[in-house]
C-alpha positions as CSV (number, residue, x, y, z in Angstrom):
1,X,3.4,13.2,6.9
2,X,5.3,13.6,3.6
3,X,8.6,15.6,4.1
4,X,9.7,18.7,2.2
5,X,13.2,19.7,2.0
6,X,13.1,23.4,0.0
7,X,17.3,23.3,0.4
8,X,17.1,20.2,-1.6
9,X,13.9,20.9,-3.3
10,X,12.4,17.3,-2.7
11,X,9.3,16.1,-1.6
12,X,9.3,12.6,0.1
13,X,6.1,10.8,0.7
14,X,5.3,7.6,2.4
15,X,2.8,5.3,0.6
16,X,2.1,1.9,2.6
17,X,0.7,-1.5,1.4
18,X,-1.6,-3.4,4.2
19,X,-4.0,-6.3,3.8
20,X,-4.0,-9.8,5.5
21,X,-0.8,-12.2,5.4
22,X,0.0,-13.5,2.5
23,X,-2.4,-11.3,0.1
24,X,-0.1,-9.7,-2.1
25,X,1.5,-6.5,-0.6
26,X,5.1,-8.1,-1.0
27,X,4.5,-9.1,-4.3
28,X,2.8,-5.6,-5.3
29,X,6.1,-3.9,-3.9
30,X,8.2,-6.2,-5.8
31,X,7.0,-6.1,-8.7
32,X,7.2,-2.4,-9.1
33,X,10.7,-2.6,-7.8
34,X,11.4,-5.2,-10.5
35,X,10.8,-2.7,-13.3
36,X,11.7,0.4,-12.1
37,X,14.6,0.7,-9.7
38,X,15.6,-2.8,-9.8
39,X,16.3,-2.9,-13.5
40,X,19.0,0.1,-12.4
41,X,20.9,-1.7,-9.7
42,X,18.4,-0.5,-7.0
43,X,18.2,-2.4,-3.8
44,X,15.0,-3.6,-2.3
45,X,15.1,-4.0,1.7
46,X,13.1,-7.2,3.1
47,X,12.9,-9.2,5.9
48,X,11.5,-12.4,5.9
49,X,10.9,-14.9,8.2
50,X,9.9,-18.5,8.7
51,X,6.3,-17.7,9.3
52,X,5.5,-14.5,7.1
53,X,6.9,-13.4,4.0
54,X,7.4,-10.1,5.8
55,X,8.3,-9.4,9.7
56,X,8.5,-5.2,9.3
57,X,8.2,-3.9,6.0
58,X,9.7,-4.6,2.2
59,X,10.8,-0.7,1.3
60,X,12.3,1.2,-1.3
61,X,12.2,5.0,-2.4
62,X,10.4,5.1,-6.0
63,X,12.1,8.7,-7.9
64,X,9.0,10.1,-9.8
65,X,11.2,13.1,-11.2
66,X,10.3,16.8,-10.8
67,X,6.9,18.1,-9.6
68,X,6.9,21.9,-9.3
69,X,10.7,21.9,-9.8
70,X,10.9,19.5,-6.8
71,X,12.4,16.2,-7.2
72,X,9.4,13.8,-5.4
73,X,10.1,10.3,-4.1
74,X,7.5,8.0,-2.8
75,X,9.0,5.4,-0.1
76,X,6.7,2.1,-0.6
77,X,6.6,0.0,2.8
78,X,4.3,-3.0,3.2
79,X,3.1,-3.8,7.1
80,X,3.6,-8.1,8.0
81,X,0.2,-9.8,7.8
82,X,-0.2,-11.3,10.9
83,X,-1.8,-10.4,14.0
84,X,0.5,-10.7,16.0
85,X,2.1,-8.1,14.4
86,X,0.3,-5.0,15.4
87,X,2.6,-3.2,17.6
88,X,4.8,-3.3,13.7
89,X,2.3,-2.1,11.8
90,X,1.1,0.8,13.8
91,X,4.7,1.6,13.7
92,X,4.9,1.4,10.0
93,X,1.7,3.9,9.5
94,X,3.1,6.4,11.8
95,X,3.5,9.4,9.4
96,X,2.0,8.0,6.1
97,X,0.6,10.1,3.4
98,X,-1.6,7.0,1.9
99,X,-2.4,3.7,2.4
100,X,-3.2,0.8,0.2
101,X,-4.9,-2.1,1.0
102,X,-4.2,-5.4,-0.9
103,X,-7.7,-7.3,-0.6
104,X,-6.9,-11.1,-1.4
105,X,-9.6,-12.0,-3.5
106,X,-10.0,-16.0,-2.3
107,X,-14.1,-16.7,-0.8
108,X,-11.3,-18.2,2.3
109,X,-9.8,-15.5,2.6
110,X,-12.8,-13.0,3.3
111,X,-12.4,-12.7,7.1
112,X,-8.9,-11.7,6.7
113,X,-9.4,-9.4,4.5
114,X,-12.5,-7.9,6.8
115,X,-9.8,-8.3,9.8
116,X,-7.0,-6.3,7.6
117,X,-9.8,-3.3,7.3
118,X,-10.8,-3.3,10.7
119,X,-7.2,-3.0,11.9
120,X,-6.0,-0.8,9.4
121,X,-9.1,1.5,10.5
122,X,-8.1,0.8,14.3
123,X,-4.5,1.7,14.2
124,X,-5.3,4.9,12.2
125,X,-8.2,6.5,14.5
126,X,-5.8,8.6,16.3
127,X,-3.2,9.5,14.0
128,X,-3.1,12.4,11.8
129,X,-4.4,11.5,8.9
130,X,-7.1,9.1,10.2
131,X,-8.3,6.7,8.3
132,X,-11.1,8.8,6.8
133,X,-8.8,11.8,5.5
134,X,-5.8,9.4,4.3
135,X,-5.6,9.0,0.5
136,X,-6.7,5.7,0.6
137,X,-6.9,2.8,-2.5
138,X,-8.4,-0.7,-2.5
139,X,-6.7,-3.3,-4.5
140,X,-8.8,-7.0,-5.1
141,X,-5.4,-8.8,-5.7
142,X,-5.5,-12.6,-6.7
143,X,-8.0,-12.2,-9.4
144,X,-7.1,-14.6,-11.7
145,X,-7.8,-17.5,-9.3
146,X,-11.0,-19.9,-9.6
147,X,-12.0,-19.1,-6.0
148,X,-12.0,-15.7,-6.4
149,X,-15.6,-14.1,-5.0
150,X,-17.1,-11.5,-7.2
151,X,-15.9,-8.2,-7.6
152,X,-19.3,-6.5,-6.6
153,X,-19.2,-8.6,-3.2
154,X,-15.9,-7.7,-2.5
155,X,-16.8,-4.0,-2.6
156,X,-19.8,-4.7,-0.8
157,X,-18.0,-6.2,2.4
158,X,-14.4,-4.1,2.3
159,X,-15.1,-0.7,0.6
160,X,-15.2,1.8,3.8
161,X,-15.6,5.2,2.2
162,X,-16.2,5.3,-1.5
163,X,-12.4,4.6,-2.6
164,X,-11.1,3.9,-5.7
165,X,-10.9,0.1,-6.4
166,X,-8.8,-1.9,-8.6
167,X,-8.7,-5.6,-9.8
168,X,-5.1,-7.2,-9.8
169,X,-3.3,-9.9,-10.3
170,X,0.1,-8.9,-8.5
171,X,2.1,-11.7,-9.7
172,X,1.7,-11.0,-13.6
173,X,1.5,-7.1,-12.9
174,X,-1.7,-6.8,-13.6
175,X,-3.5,-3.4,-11.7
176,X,0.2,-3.1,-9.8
177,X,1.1,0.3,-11.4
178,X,-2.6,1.9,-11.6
179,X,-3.3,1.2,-8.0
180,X,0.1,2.9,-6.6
181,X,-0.4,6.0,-9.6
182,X,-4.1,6.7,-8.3
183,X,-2.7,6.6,-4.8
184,X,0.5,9.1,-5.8
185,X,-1.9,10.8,-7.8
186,X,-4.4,11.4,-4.2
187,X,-1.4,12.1,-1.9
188,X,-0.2,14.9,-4.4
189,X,-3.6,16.4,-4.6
190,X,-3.7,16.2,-0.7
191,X,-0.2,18.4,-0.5
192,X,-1.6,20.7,-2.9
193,X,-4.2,21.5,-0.6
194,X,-1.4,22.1,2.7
């Protein structure tokens, strides 16, 4: 749940990037570090490992300036991809305000992504939000590659509850920025309503 200091004035909300190994959630996260806090000395925190891009999480706090005269920060994480990760993940989603999930596009790749959903719907059921009151966004990352199945099957198989979608291509930027402001954007309407 987002966190509201009135002392401070601040607003602090947790956005988190899931999806199958390897399907772009580190390189979402990076690339919005890259041209916002990075380009200011800002550090990213990542661990990696030999098997997975990302064992925990990749995070950083993303200033958004004043809303309401309070200062607002959205914290990015991104869960690790694999399985045998779950314990990590469910972890990682404890207390989040929305959730993105970073489809990878690739015909090979469809039963991850079908996995990803099915977890991210699992390890959500008995937190508050569940997975059908969390702000939640779709991405289809990996767009621009010559396997990439079509954008109307991809909704057909991973779209769970008539959220916004969004065609990417991480690694050029492409969709980055309009997926994370439609998901700031539904986590701010959702406080406005508490």
């Amino acid at each position: 749940m987002s966190f509201i200091s009135f002392a401070a004035r601040e607003i602090h909300c947790k956005i988190v990037y899931c999806g199958a190994g390897l399907g772009g959630k580190t390189t979402n996260v990076r690339w919005i570090f890259d041209q916002t806090v990075g380009k200011a000395g800002g550090k990213l925190v990542t661990l990696p490992t030999e098997t997975d891009r990302t064992v925990l999480f990749d995070y950083f706090p993303l200033d958004l300036g004043l809303i309401q005269g309070f200062k607002t920060r959205f914290h990015l994480y991104t869960v690790p991809g694999r399985v045998f990760f779950d314990a990590s993940r469910r972890l990682i989603l404890r207390g989040v305000d929305g959730v993105i999930l970073v489809a990878d596009s690739q015909a090979e790749r469809l039963d991850a992504n079908l996995e990803a959903v099915d977890n991210l719907m699992e390890n959500l059921k008995e937190q508050k939000p569940d997975f059908m009151t969390v702000p939640y966004v779709l991405q289809l990352n990996k767009r621009d590659l010559p396997n990439a199945l079509p954008v109307e099957t991809l909704k057909k198989e991973l779209m769970r509850k008539n959220e916004p979608v969004f065609e990417a291509i991480a690694t050029h930027g492409v969709g980055v920025f309009e997926t994370l402001k439609t998901c700031g954007y539904m986590v701010l309407s959702e406080l406005k309503k508490g």
